[in-house]
C-alpha positions, 0 to 999 in steps of 0.5 A, a space after each residue: 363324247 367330244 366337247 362341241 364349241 358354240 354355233 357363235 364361236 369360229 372355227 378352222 378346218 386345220 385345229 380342233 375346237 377348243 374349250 373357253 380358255 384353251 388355244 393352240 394344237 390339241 388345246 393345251 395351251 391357257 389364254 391370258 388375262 384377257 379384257 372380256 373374258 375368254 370368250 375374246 381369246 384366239 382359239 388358235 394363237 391365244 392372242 387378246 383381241 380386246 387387250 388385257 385386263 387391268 393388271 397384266 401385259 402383253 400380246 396373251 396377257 400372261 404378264 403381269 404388271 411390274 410394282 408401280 404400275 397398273 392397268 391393262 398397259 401397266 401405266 405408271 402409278 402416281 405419286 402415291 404417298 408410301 411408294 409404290 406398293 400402295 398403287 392399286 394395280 387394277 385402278 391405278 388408285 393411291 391406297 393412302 393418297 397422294 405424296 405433299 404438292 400432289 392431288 387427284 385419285 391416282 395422285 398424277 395432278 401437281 398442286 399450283 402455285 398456292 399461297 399457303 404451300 404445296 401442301 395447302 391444295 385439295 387432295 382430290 380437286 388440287 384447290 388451293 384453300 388460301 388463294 394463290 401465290 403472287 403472279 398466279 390465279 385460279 382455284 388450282 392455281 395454276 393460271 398466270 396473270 393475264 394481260 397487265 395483271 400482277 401480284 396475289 390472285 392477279 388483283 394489281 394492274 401493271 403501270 405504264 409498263 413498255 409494250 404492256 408487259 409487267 413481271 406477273 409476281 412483283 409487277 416490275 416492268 422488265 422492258 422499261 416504261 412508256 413515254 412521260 413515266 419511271 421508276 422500276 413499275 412506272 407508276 410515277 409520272 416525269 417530273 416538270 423537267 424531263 420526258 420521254 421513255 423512262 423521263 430520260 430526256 431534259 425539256 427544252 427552254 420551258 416556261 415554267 407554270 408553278 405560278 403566273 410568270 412575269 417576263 423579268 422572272 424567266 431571266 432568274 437562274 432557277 429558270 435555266 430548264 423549262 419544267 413545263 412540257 409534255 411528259 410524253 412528247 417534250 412539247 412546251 405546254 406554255 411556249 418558250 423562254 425569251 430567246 427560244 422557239 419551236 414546240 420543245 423551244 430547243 432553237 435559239 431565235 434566228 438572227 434579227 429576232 428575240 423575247 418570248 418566243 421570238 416574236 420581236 425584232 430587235 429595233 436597233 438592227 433594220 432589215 438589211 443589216 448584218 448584225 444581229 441582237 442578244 436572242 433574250 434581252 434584244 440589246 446589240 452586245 459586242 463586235 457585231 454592232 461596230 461599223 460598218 458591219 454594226 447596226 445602223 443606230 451605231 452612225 445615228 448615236 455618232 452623229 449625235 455625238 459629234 454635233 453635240 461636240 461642235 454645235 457651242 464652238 459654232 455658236 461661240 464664233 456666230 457670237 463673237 462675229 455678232 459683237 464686233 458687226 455691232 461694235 463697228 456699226 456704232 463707231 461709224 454713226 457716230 463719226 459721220 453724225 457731223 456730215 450733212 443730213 442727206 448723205 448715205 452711210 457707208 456700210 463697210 468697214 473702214 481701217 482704223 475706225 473705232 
């Protein structure tokens, strides 16, 4: 009696029906390793529809996996220690775990960044037991830092580092520093006479603020650079030295003006003149004082000086011309003392009178 196939199997009109496991003409060809079973084997080209089972390849699954491979498309194995040959073919599963710096149950996960070692990871979850190594976070470790975090676990924050950005592991800032910060991690503040990135700028004419400063102190020589101006902008917190202006004090005062912050006039040169004064101590000094092109107290001083040169000349012969009209006037009385009263006196002079 021949074998009748299930109502549920398909058949065709060209090729008899096959018993479970047999395909092709006259049935006498064996399906494959087929996920499922046999039922999912085409009874005419012996093809797995539903793919093979763990272990074996190909289109009929009549191929088994090569050593070091496993499952239904022969996937790699893991890095099982002992090699391959302790790859589970069907499972893939690592018969005596997994080779150091490597975790998981077909040894595919690579250990992080951990503190103790590759080989201070969990074998099945990859937590590293002693925390992580500088610049690395998570129970894995395999997180970097994030934003402005460095060193072990990600516990340290960067310092004033240039767009933010710090070497995860040592914290350096790779980019330089902000504004008013130096040093390799920028951390440390401009010192009183420097500012700007990395304090590579000098401050301008700063008066200083160590203490409270007297005007003749700001003419001593450790007072050359201000050390008093804004880290970040230069900006002189405590206005200029004498002869200086604007908010660094980088600009001399302008002609006609001195002292602290270029807020006085110079006296002894008028609006009008063309000579200007010294920008710090308002005294007119060299060339530019001389006239004509000098400062007008230049022709007052002179003048003083040349009336006090002519003024006992002029009262010496004021003196003498005194004496001789008095000296004349008594010889004349006295000659004409014997003439009649009632006749006037002559007030000239007369020759030869004593």
């Amino acid at each position: 009696m021949d074998y009748q196939a299930p109502k549920s199997r398909k058949t065709s009109l060209h090729s008899p029906v096959c018993p479970p496991g047999k395909f092709g003409s006259g049935c006498l060809k064996t399906c494959g390793r087929c996920e499922g079973g046999v039922d999912n084997c085409d009874q005419q080209s012996g093809l797995c529809h539903a793919g093979c089972e763990f272990g074996w390849m190909g289109p009929h699954c009549l191929t088994p996996c090569m050593l070091g491979t496993w499952g239904d498309r022969c996937y790699g194995c893991g890095r099982c220690a002992g090699g391959d040959s302790q790859c589970n073919r069907t499972t893939g599963h690592c018969l005596k775990g997994c080779e150091t710096g490597w975790y998981g149950l077909r040894c595919k996960d690579e250990c992080g960044h951990c503190l103790d070692g590759p080989g201070a990871c969990h074998p099945l979850t990859g937590t590293c037991l002693g925390g992580c190594k500088p610049g690395w976070q998570g129970s894995s470790c395999h997180a970097l830092c994030l934003h402005k975090t460095w060193g072990p676990n990600c516990s340290k924050v960067c310092g004033q580092c240039l767009e933010d950005i710090c070497n995860s592991t040592d914290g350096h800032c790779a980019k330089g520093c902000n504004a008013g910060w130096r040093d390799m991690f920028c951390t440390t503040p401009c010192n009183g006479n420097s500012y700007g990135p990395n304090c590579s700028l000098t401050c301008g004419k700063c008066l200083r603020v160590k203490a409270k400063i007297k005007v003749r102190d700001v003419f001593n020589s450790n007072h050359n650079n201000g050390d008093a101006c804004n880290r970040e902008t230069g900006a002189c917190l405590y206005g200029c030295q004498p002869g200086y202006t604007g908010i660094n004090c980088e600009s001399p005062c302008e002609p006609g003006w001195f002292g602290l912050n270029c807020s006085q006039r110079c006296p002894q040169c008028p609006e009008g003149r063309s000579c200007t004064c010294d920008p710090v101590t308002g005294q007119c000094t060299g060339m530019s004082c001389k006239a004509p092109q000098g400062c007008g107290y230049t022709y007052v001083v002179a003048g003083a000086v040349m009336a006090g040169l002519l003024l006992p000349g002029i009262i010496g012969v004021g003196a003498a011309i005194f004496l001789v009209r008095k000296k004349q006037r008594g010889g004349h009385v006295s000659a004409s003392s014997s003439t009649s009263p009632g006749m006037p006196l002559d007030d000239t002079f007369q020759d030869g009178a004593p």
